[in-house]
C-alpha positions in Angstrom: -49.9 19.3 101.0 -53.8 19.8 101.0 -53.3 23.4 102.0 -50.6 24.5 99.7 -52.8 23.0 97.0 -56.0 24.9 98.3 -54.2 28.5 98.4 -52.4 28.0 95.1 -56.2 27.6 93.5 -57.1 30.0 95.2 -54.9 32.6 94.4 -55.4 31.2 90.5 -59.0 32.1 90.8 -58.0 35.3 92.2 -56.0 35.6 88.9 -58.8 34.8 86.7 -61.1 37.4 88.2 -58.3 40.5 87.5 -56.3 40.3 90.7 -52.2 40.0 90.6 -51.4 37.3 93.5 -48.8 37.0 95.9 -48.7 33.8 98.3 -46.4 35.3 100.9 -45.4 32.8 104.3 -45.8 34.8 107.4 -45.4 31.6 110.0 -42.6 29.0 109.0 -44.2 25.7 108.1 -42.3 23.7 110.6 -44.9 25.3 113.0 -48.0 25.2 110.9 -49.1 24.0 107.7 -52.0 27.2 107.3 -50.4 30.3 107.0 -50.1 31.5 103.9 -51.1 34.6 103.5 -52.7 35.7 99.9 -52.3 39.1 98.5 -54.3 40.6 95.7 -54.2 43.6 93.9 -56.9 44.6 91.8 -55.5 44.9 88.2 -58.4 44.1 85.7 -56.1 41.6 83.6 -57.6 38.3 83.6 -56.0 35.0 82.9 -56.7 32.2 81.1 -59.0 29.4 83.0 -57.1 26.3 81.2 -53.6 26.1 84.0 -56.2 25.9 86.3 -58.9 23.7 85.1 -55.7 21.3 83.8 -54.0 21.4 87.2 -57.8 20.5 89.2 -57.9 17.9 86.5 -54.8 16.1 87.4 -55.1 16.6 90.7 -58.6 15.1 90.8 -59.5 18.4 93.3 -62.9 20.5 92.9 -62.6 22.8 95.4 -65.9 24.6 96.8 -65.0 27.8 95.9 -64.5 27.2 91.8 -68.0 25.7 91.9 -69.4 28.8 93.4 -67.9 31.1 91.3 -68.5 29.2 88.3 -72.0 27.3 88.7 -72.5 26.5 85.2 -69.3 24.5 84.8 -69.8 22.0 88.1 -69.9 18.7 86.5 -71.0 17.2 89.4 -74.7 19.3 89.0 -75.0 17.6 85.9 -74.5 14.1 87.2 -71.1 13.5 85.2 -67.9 12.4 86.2 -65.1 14.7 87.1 -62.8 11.6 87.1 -61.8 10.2 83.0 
């Protein structure tokens, strides 16, 4: 479930950087849980932050790569909470 969750932010913070996404299963799951592949196409249209930032939220996730690309939105830097 982990992974799913992982490529599914992933391909949203694709989306929010201008890229259409496409998760596409090249390897059926029964054999492994990692292979998804994601495909992006450069489009310029961003979208919105908030799905995301609400889905991390209910989730309780905060993956590695959403603090990287956004540094001055990582809670955990300044010393609060990410759980309410």
């Amino acid at each position: 479930m982990s992974a799913l969750i992982t490529d599914g932010i992933r391909a949203n913070l694709l989306e929010e950087m201008g890229y259409e996404t496409q998760l596409l299963e090249f390897i059926d799951m029964e054999h492994t849980p990692k292979n998804i592949l994601i495909r992006a196409v450069k489009t310029g249209r961003k979208k919105d932050k908030k799905d995301r930032q609400d889905m991390m939220e209910a989730l309780h996730v905060r993956p590695t790569l959403e603090r990287l690309l956004y540094p001055e939105n990582d809670s955990l830097q300044k010393g609060e909470s990410i759980i309410r």
